[in-house]
C-alpha positions as CSV (number, residue, x, y, z in Angstrom):
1,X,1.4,-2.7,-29.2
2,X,-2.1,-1.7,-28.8
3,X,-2.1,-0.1,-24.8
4,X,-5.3,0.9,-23.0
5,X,-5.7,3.0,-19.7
6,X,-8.3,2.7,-17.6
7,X,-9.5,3.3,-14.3
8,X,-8.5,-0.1,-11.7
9,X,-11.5,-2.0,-10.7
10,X,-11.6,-4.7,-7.9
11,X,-10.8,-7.5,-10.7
12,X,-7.4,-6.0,-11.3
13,X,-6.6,-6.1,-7.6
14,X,-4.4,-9.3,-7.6
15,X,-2.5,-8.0,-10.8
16,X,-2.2,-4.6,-8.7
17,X,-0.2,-6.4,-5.7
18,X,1.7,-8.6,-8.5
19,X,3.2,-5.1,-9.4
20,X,3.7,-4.0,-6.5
21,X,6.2,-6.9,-5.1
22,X,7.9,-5.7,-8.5
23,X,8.5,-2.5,-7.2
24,X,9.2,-3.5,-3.7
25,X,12.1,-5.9,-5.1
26,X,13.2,-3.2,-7.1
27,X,13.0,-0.2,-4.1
28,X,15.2,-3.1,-2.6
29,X,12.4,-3.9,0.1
30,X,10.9,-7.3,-1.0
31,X,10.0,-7.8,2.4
32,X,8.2,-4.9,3.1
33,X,5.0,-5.3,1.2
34,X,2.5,-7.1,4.1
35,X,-0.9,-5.6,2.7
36,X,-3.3,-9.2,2.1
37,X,-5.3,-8.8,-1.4
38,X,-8.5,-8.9,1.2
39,X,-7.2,-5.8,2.5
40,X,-6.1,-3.8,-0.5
41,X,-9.3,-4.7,-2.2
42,X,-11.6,-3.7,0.3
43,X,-9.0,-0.6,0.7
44,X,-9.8,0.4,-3.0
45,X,-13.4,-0.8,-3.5
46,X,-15.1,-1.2,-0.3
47,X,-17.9,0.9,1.4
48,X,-15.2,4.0,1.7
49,X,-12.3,3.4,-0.7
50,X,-9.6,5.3,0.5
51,X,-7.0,4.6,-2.9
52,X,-8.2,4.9,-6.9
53,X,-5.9,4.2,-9.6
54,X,-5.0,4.1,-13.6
55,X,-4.0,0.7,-15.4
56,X,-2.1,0.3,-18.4
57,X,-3.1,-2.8,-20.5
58,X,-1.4,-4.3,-23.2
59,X,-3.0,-7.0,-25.0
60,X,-5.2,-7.1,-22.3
61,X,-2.5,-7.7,-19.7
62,X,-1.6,-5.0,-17.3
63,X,1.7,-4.4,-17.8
64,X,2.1,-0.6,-15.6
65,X,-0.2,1.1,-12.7
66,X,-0.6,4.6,-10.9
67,X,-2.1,4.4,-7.8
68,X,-3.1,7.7,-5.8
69,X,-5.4,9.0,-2.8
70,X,-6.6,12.6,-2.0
71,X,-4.0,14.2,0.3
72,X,-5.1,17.5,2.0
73,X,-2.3,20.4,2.5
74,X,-3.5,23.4,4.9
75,X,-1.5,25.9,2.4
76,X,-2.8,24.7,-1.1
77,X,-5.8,22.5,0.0
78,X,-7.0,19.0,-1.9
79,X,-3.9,17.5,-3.8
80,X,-3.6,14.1,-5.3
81,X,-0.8,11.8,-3.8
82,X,0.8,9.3,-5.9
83,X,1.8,6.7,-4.0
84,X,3.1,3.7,-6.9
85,X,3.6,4.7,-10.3
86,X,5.0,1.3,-12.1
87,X,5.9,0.0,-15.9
88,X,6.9,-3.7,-15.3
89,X,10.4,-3.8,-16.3
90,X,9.7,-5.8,-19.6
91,X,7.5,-2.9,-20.5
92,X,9.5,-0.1,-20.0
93,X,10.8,2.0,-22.7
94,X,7.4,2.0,-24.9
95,X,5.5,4.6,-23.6
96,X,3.2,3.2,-21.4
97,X,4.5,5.4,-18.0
98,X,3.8,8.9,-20.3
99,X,0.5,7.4,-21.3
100,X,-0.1,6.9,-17.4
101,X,1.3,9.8,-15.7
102,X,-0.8,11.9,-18.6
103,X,-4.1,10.5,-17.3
104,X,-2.6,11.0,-13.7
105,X,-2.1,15.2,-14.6
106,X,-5.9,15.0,-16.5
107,X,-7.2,13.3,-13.4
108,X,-5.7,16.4,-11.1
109,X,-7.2,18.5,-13.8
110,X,-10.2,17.2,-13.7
111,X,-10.7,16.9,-9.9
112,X,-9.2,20.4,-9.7
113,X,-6.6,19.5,-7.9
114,X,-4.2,22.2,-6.5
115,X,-1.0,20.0,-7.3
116,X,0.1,16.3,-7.5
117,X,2.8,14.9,-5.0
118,X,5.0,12.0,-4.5
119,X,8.1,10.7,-3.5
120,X,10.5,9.0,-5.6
121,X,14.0,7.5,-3.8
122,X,17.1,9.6,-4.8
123,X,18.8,6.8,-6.5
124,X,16.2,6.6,-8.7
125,X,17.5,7.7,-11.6
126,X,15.6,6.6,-14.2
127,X,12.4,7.7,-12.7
128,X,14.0,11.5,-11.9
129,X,15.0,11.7,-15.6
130,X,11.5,10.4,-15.9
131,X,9.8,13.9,-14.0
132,X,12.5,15.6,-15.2
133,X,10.9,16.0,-18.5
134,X,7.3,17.2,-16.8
135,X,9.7,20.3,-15.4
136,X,8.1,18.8,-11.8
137,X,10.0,20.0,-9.0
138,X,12.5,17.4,-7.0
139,X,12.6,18.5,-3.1
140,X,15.6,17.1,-1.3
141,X,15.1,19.4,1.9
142,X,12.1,17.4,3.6
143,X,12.9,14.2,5.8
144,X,10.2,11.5,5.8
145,X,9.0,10.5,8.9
146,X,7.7,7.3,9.6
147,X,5.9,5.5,12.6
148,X,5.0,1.8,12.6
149,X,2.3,0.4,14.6
């Protein structure tokens, strides 16, 4: 299997929410997702983007994603927030998520980022085994908050 990363464009954006009502249905929240492909395009690619992200093709099929956006913390500064990180299910087990969350750590590199966050559900287990093997550090103490509008 021949697997390329690469930076998303705009062209990849309906493949993008594909994957993500994967991972909704698998968070066990099929419901939740209610961004429009208008939306999450413009979101990405518009005048101010306000997301960038990492595709994993195989034979020229995108088959895993990482999606992030600048977070800022007043103790450590710029950080890069991972919001999805995703190997479609058929395509787990191949080495596609190492290939992606190794362009993820280069990007922070790169951008010289102070540290990468995210949040992964603590039944997770497979993904925790997953960042278990980076040695990355699993808080349980913080509650999320959350306010609809």
């Amino acid at each position: 299997m021949n697997i390329n990363i690469r930076r998303a464009e705009k062209k990849d954006c309906k493949r993008l929410l594909e994957l993500i009502h994967e991972l909704a249905v698998y968070e066990k929240a099929p419901n939740e997702v209610t961004v429009s492909l208008m939306h999450f395009e413009e979101s990405g690619f518009g005048e101010n983007p306000v997301w960038w992200g990492f595709v994993a093709e195989a034979d020229n099929i995108i088959q895993g994603f990482a999606l992030y956006y600048i977070r800022y913390s007043t103790w450590k500064g710029q950080c890069l927030y991972l919001e999805d990180f995703l190997v479609t299910e058929n395509s787990r087990g191949k080495g596609i998520g190492k290939l992606l969350f190794d362009r993820i750590i280069e990007e922070c590199k790169e951008k010289k980022f102070t540290r990468m966050v995210w949040q992964v559900l603590e039944w997770n287990e497979p993904a925790i085994n997953f960042y278990k093997k980076y040695n990355a550090t699993l808080d349980g103490e913080w509650i999320n908050g959350i306010l609809d509008f």
